[in-house]
C-alpha positions in Angstrom: 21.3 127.7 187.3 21.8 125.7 183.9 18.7 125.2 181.3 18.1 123.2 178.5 15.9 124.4 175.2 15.0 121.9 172.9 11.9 121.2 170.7 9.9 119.6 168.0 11.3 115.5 169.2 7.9 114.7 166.4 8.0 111.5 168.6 6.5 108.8 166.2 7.3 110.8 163.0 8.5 108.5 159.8 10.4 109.3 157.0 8.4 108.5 153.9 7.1 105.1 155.4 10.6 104.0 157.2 10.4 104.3 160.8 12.7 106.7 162.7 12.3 104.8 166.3 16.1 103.6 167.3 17.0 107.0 166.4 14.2 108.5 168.7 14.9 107.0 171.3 19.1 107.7 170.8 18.2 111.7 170.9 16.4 111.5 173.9 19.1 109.2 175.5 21.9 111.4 174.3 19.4 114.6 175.7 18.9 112.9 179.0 22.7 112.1 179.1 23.9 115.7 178.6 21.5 116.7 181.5 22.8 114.2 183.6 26.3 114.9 183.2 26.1 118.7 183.1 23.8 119.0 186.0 21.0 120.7 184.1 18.1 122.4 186.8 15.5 123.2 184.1 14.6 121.2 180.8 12.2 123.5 178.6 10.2 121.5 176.0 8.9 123.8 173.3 5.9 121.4 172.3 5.7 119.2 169.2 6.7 116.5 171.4 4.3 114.0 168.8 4.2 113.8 165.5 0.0 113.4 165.3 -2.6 114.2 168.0 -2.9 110.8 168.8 0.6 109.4 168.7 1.0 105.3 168.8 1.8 103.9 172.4 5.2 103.8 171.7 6.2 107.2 171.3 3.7 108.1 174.6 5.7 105.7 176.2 9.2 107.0 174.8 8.4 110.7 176.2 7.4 109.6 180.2 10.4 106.9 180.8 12.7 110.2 178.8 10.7 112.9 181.0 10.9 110.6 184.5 15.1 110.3 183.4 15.2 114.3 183.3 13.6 114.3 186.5 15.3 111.5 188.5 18.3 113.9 187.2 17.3 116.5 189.7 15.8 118.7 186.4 12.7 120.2 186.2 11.2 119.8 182.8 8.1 121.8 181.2 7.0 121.3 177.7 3.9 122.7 175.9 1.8 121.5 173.2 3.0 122.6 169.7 0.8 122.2 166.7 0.9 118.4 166.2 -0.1 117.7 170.2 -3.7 117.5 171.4 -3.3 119.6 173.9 -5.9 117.7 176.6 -3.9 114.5 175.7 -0.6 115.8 176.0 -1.5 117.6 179.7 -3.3 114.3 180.8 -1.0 112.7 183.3 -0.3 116.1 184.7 -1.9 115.4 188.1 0.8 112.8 188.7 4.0 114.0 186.6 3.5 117.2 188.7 4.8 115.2 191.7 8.0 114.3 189.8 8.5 117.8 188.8 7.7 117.2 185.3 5.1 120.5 184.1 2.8 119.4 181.1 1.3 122.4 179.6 -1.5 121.9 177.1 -3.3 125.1 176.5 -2.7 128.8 177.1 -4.0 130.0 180.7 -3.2 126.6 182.5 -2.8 126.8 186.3 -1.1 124.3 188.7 -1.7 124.0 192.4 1.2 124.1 194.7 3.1 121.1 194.9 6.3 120.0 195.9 8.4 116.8 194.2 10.3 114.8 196.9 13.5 116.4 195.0 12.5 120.0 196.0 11.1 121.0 193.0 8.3 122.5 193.5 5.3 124.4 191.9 5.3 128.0 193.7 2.1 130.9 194.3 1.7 132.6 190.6 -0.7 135.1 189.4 -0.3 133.9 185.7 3.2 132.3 184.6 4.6 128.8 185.9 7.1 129.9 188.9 9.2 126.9 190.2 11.7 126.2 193.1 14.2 124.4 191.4 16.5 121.3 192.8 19.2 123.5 193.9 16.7 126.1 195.5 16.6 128.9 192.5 13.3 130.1 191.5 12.3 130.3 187.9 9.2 131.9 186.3 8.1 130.4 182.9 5.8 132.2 180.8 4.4 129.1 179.0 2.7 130.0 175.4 1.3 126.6 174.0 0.1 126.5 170.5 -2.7 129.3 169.8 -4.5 128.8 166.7 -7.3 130.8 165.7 -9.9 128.5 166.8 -8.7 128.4 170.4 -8.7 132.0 170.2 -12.3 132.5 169.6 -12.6 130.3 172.6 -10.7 132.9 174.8 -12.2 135.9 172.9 -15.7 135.8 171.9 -15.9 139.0 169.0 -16.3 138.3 165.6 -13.6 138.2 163.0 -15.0 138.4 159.1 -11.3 139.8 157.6 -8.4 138.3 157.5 -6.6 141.5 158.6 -8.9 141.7 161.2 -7.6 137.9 161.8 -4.3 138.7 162.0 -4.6 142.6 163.7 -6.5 140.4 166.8 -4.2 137.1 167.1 -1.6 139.5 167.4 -3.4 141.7 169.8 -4.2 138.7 171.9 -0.4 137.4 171.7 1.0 140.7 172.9 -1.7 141.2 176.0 -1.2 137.5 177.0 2.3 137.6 176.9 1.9 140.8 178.8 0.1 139.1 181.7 2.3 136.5 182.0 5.8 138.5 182.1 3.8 140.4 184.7 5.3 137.7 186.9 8.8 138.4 186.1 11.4 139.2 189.0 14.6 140.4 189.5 15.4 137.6 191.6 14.0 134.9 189.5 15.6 133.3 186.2 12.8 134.6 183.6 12.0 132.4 180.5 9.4 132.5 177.8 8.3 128.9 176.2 6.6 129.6 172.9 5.3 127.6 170.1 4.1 130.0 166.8 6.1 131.0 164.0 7.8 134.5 164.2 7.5 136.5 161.1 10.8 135.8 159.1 12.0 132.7 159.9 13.1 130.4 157.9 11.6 127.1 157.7 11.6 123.5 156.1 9.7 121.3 154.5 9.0 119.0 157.4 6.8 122.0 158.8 3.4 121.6 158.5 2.5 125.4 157.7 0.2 126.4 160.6 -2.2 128.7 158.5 -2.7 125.9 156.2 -4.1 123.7 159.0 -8.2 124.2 160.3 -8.5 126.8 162.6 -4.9 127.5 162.1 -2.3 130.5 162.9 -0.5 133.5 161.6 3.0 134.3 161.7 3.7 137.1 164.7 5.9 139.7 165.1 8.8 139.0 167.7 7.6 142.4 169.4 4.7 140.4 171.2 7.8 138.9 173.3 8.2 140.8 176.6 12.0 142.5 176.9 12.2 141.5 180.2 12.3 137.8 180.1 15.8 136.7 180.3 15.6 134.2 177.4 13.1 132.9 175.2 12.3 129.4 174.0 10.7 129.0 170.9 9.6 126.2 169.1 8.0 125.1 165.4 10.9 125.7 163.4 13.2 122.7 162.5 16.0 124.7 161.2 17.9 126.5 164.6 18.1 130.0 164.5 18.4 133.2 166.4 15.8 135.6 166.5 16.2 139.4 166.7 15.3 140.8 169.5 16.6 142.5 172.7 17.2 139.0 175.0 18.2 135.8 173.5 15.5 134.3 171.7 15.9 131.3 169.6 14.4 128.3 168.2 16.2 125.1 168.7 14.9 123.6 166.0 14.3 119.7 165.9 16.8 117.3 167.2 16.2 114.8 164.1 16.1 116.1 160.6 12.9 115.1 159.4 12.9 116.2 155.5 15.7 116.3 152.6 15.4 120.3 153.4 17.0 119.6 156.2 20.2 118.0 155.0 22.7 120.7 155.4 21.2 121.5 159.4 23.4 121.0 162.1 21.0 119.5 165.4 21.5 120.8 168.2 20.2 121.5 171.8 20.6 125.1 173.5 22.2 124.9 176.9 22.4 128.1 178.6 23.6 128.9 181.9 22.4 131.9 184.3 24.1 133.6 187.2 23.7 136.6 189.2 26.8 139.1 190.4 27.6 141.0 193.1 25.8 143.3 192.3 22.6 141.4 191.8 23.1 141.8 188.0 22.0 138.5 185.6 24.2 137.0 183.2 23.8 134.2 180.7 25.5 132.2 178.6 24.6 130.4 175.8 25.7 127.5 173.5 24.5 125.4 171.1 24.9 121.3 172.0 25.6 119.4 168.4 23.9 116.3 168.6 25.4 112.8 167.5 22.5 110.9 167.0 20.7 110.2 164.3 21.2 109.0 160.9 22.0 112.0 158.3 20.2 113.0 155.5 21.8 113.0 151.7 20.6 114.3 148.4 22.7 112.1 145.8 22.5 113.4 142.3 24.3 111.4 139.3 24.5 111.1 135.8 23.5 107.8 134.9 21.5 104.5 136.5 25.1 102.5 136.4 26.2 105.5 138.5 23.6 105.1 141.1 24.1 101.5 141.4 27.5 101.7 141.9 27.0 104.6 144.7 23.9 102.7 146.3 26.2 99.4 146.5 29.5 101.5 148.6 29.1 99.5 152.2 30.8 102.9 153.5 27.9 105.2 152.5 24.9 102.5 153.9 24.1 104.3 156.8 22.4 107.6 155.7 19.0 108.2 154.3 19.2 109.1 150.9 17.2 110.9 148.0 18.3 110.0 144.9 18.2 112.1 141.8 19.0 110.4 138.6 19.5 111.7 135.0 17.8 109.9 132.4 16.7 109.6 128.8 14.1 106.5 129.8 11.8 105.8 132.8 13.4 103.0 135.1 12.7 99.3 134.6 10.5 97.6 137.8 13.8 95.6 137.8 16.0 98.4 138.1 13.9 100.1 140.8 14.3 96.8 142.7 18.3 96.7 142.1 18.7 100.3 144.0 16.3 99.0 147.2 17.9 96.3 147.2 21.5 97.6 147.0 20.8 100.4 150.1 18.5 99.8 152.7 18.0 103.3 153.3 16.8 104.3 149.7 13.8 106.7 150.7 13.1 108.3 147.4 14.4 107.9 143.3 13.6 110.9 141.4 14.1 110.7 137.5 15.7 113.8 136.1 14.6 113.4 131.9 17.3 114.8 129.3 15.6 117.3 126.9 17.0 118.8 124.5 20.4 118.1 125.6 19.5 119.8 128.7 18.3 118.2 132.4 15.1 119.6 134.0 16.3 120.9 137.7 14.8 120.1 141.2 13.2 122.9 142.7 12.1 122.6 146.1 8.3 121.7 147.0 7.0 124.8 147.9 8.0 126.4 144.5 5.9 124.2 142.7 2.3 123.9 141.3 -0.6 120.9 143.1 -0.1 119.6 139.2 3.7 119.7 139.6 3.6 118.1 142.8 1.6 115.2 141.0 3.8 115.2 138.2 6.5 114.3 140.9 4.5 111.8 142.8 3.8 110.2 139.3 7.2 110.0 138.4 8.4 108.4 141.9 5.7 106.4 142.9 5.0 104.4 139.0 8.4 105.3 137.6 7.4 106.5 134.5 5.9 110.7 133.6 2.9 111.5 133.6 1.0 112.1 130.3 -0.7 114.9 129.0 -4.4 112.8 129.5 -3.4 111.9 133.0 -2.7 115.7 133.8 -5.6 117.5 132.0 -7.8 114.4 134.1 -6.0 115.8 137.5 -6.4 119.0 136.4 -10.3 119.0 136.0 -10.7 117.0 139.3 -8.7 119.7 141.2 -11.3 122.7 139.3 -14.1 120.6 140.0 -12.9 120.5 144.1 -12.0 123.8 143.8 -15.8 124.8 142.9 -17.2 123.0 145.7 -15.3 124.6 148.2 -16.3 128.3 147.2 -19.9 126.6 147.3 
């Protein structure tokens, strides 16, 4: 049987404030056309299929016609809510995409009844995990891990926490007996996949993340030993760069299939389509391989010398097509005039980031989670007005940001 891992689509995510639709919707066509022509059985979705919890019409309608194409395909698909999805909103039409075969999985401990899709894919008996009948009559158990924050672990578990080691001592705990339960469902004969969403201690991420202890009632990173050893490959999703995780099966995250932040830049997409087989001897094997994908408009960090420079680079009809962060070195702030000039010579101008001379010398870019809240306005400052911001301006940010601070511990 043949699967397909893919994760974080962020359907409805911008760049800055420039839509990202056409190349959405060219992913998921380019997605639904490698299913189609490889004869994928199983599409695993590992949540962040929407960029906010309640994602315009659009991008709702963008996943179901891309979901129903995967199905009409003969391929089962599953996806799980990551930390962008509302869960209940995500796993709303389940009661009718069930019939097509299509498995919406909003929170941990979801059941499905037994049903059968006019294809043959079908929802099978279970005591915890998702176990289909695939298309061409293979079984496959999914232990299905939606995003578990803290808060929707104190629904599960009612015992007080007061520390954060205690926190992170019991979302762990709860990980590891969960995960337990639902590899409990594991079989020989049965192609055995965990579908995740959390971040695994040690991976390395971008900026396009949002970081999912900083969010309200957020999570902790875990430890890739909550993952059961006898699943035959695991799924994961949150991460945006790909990457293989260590661990006795194959266990990766796809990452996203659009790059969704100037972090990004030097990521190759990709899908992860994997193949699994038994032998004479009733023995599994799989194989595994990483799907570029075409779509998409790339991602460029330009950095030059001078504004002549960057007028000149921003005006080449061969380099129009790519998003672009552009990093200038200056001795003055930009004119209004000259802002205009770069827009208006590359459509795809997202951001123009002065670089001031001092002392001979040009400050250098440091990436965003190196840097101070006042650094950070210092930047928005500079690209937003054009101009730095001045000693009043930061001491004035400064106090509000104490005076915030205060309130809080209040």
């Amino acid at each position: 049987m043949k699967f397909l891992h893919t994760a974080d689509l962020h359907l409805g995510r911008f760049l800055d404030n420039r839509p990202r639709w056409p190349e959405q919707q060219a992913i998921l066509d380019e997605i639904a056309a490698l299913v189609e022509t490889e004869r994928v059985d199983l599409a695993l979705l590992a949540g962040d299929i929407f960029d906010a919890f309640i994602p315009p019409a659009a991008a709702e309608q963008m996943f179901y016609l891309f979901a129903e194409r995967l199905a009409a395909a003969g391929c089962a698909v599953v996806a799980i809510a990551g930390n962008h999805d509302q869960p209940q909103r995500l796993a709303a039409a389940q009661a009718l995409a069930a019939h097509r075969g299509i498995f919406l999985i909003g929170m941990p401990g979801t059941r499905f009844p037994a049903t059968t899709a006019a294809d043959g894919i079908g929802c099978l008996p279970s005591r915890n995990a998702l176990r289909l009948r695939l298309a061409n009559g293979e079984q496959a158990v999914v232990a299905a891990l939606p995003y578990l924050s803290e808060a929707r672990l104190q629904e599960l578990y009612t015992e007080d926490i007061t520390d954060e080691v205690g926190a992170r001592h019991d979302y762990q705990r709860v990980l590891l007996e969960k995960m337990e339960q639902l590899a409990a469902d594991f079989r020989p004969d049965t192609a055995n996949f965990v579908l995740a969403h959390l971040f695994v201690a040690g991976g390395h991420s971008s900026d396009s993340e949002r970081p999912l202890s900083m969010q309200v009632g957020g999570s902790f990173g875990v430890s890739r030993d909550v993952f059961p050893a006898g699943a035959d490959y695991i799924a994961l999703g949150h991460l945006h760069r790909a990457q293989q995780v260590r661990h006795a099966v194959p266990c990766f995250y796809a990452g996203s299939p659009l790059a969704y932040s100037f972090s990004e830049c030097d990521q190759v997409k990709a899908i992860m389509l994997g193949e699994i087989a038994w032998d004479e001897a009733g023995k599994k094997q799989i194989t595994l391989q990483a799907i570029p994908l075409q779509a998409g408009r790339p991602l460029a960090i330009w950095r030059v010398g001078s504004y002549a420079e960057a007028l000149q680079r921003c005006s080449d009809p061969a380099l129009q097509d790519v998003w672009v962060s552009l990093q200038i070195e200056l001795e003055q702030p930009l004119t209004a005039e000259q802002l205009d000039a770069l827009q208006a010579a590359h459509p795809c101008l997202v951001a123009v980031t002065p670089l001031y001379r001092e002392q001979g010398e040009v400050a250098e870019y440091a990436p965003m989670e190196e840097k101070s809240i006042p650094q950070r306005f210092a930047d928005f400052v500079l690209e937003s007005e054009g101009v730095a911001a001045d000693d009043a301006l930061l001491d004035a940010f400064c106090q509000l940001l104490a005076e915030e601070e205060e309130e809080e511990e209040e």
